[in-house]
Legacy VTK file of the C-alpha trace (Angstrom):
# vtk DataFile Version 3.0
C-alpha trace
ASCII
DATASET POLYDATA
POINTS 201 float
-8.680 -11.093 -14.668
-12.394 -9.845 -15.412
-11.973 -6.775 -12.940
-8.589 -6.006 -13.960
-9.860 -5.857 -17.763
-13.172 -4.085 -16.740
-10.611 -1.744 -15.348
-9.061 -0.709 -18.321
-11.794 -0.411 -20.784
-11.487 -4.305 -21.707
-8.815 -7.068 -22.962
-6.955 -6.776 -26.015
-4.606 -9.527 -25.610
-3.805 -13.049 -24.150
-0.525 -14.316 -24.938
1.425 -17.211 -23.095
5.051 -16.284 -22.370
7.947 -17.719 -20.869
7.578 -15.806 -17.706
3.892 -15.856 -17.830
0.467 -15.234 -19.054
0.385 -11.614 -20.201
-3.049 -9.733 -20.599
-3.354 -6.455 -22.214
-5.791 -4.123 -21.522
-7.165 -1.245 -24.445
-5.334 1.036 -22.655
-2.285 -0.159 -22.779
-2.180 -2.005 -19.034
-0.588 -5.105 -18.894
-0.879 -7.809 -16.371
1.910 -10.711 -16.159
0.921 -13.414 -14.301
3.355 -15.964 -13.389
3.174 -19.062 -11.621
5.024 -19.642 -8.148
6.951 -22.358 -9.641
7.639 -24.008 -13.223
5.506 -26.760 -14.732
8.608 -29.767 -13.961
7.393 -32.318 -16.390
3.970 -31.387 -14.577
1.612 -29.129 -16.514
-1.091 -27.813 -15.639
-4.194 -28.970 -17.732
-6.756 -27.103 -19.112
-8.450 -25.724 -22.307
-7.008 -22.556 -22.343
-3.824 -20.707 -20.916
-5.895 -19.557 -17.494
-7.301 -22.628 -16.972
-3.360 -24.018 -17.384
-2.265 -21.679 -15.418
-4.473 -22.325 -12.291
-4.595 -25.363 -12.575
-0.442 -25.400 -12.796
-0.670 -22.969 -9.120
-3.210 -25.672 -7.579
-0.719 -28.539 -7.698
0.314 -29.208 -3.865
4.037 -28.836 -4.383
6.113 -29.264 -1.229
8.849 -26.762 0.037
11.432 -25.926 2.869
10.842 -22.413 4.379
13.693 -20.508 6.018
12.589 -16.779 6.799
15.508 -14.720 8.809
16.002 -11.245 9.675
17.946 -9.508 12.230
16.373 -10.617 15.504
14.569 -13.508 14.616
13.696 -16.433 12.368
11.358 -19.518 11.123
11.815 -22.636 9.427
8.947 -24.663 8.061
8.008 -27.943 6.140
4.710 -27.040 4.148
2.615 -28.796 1.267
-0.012 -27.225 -0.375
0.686 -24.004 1.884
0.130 -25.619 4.862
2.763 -26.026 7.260
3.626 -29.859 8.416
6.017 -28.610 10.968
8.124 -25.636 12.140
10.368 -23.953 14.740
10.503 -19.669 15.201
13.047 -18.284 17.279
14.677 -15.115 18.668
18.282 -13.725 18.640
18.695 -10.299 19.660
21.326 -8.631 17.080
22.337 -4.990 18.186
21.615 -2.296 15.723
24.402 -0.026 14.196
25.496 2.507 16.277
26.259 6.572 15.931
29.397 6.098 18.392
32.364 6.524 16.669
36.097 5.669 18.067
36.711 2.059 20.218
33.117 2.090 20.889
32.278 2.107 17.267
34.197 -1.018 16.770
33.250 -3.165 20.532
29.589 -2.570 18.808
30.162 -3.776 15.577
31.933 -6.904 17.120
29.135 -7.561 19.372
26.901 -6.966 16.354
29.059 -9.499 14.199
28.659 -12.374 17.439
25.171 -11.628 18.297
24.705 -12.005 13.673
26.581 -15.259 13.936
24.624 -16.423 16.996
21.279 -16.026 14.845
22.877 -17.850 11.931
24.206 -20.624 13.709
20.623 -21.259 15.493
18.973 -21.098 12.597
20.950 -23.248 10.239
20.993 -25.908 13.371
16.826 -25.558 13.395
16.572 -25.636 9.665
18.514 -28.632 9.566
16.002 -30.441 11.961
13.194 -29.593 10.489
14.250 -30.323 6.861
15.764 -33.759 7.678
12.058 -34.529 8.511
12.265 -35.078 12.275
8.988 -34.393 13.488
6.937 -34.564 10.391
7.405 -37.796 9.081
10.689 -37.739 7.380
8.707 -35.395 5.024
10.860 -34.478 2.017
10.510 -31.576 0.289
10.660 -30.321 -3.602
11.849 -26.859 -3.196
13.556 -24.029 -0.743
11.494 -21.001 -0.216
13.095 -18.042 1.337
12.555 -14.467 2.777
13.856 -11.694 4.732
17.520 -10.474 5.392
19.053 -11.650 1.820
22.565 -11.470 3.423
21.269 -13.749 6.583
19.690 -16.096 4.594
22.630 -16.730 2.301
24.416 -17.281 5.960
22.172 -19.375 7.215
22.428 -21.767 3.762
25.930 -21.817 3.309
25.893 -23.460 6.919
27.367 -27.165 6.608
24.871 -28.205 8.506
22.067 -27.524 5.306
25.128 -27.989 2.619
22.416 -31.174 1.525
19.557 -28.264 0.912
21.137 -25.334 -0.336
21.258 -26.530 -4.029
16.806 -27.341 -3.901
15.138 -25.204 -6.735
14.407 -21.879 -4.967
10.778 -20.119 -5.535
11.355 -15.993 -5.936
11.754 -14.540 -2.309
9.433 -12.611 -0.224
9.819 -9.766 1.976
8.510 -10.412 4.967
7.694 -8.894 8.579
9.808 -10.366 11.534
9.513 -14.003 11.231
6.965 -16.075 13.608
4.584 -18.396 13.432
1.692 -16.145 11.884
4.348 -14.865 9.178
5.599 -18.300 8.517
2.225 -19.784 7.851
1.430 -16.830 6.094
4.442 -17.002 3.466
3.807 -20.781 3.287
0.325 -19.752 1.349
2.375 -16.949 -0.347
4.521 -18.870 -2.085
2.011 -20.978 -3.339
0.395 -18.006 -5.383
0.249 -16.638 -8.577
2.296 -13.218 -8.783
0.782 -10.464 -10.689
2.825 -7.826 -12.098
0.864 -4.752 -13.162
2.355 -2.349 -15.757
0.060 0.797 -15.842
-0.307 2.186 -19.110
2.315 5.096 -19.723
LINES 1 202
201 0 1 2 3 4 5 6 7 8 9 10 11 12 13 14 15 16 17 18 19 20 21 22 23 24 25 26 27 28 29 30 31 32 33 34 35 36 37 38 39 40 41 42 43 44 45 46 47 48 49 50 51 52 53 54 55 56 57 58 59 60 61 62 63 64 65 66 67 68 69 70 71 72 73 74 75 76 77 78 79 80 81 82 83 84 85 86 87 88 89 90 91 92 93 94 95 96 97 98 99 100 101 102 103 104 105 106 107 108 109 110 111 112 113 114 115 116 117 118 119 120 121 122 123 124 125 126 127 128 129 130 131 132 133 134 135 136 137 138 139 140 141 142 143 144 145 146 147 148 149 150 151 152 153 154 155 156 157 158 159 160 161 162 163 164 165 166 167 168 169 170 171 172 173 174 175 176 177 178 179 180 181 182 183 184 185 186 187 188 189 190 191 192 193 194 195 196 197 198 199 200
């Protein structure tokens, strides 16, 4: 906050919002900061809206992680941003293809198993992992996702996590190909405070 507002010639403005604390600058720059999840019955305490705010961010909230794109994914339990337990995998899935005619449509069935294959394996993981086994029977508060959209909503409306699909979800990331450095990585990540920047026009 003080280098973005040494940035712009100095703060004009502090104003809590609903999706935020918003700071603008003299020139017009506004930062909205918003934390990764909402206060639940659980605010943060503090004199003043930053101090709120962080202090909000700091609570060790606990969350499922299912990160999938085409190829791979990873499934966590964190708290605090630090994973409890997790499980990364491969699944090759064949990427589109210039050939037209019956070859067109062989590769886009293969495409369609080899996409199944993934989801199946990675619902069947996730479901491990977020019934606890191997961490405890560690429940979690919310579902944190990234990646493929379209794969992810696959992998979730799997039976097999029918019991975690409805969790609060924190705002998706885009992430790299999922492992074990990504997952642990995104685990942090969602714990943060995002900052939206609006330059001054």
């Amino acid at each position: 906050m003080e280098r973005f507002a040494a940035a712009h010639g100095g703060q004009t403005g502090l104003s809590d919002t609903d999706r935020g604390l918003e700071l603008r600058m003299d020139d017009g720059a506004v930062a909205l900061l918003s934390p990764p999840w909402s206060d639940d019955g659980r605010p943060g305490r503090g004199q003043g809206p930053l101090e709120r705010l962080e202090s909000l961010a700091s609570q060790e909230r606990s969350m499922g992680l299912l990160l999938v794109r085409r190829g791979g994914y990873a499934v966590g339990l964190a708290v605090g941003g630090k994973l409890l337990a997790h499980k990364c995998g491969t699944k090759y899935v064949q990427s589109r293809t210039a050939a037209g005619g019956q070859s067109q449509h062989r590769f886009a069935r293969r495409r369609g198993n080899q996409a199944d294959a993934l989801v199946v394996k990675a619902a069947g993981e996730a479901a491990r992992i977020f019934s606890g086994q191997g961490s405890g029977g560690q429940a979690f508060e919310y579902l944190a996702t990234g990646g493929d959209k379209s794969l992810v909503e696959a992998v979730l409306a799997e039976s097999a996590l029918k019991p975690y699909a409805a969790r609060p979800r924190l705002a998706p990331l885009a992430v790299a190909d999922p492992n074990a450095a990504v997952l642990q990585r995104a685990a942090a990540d969602f714990c943060s405070v995002r900052i939206q920047v609006t330059d001054p026009a």
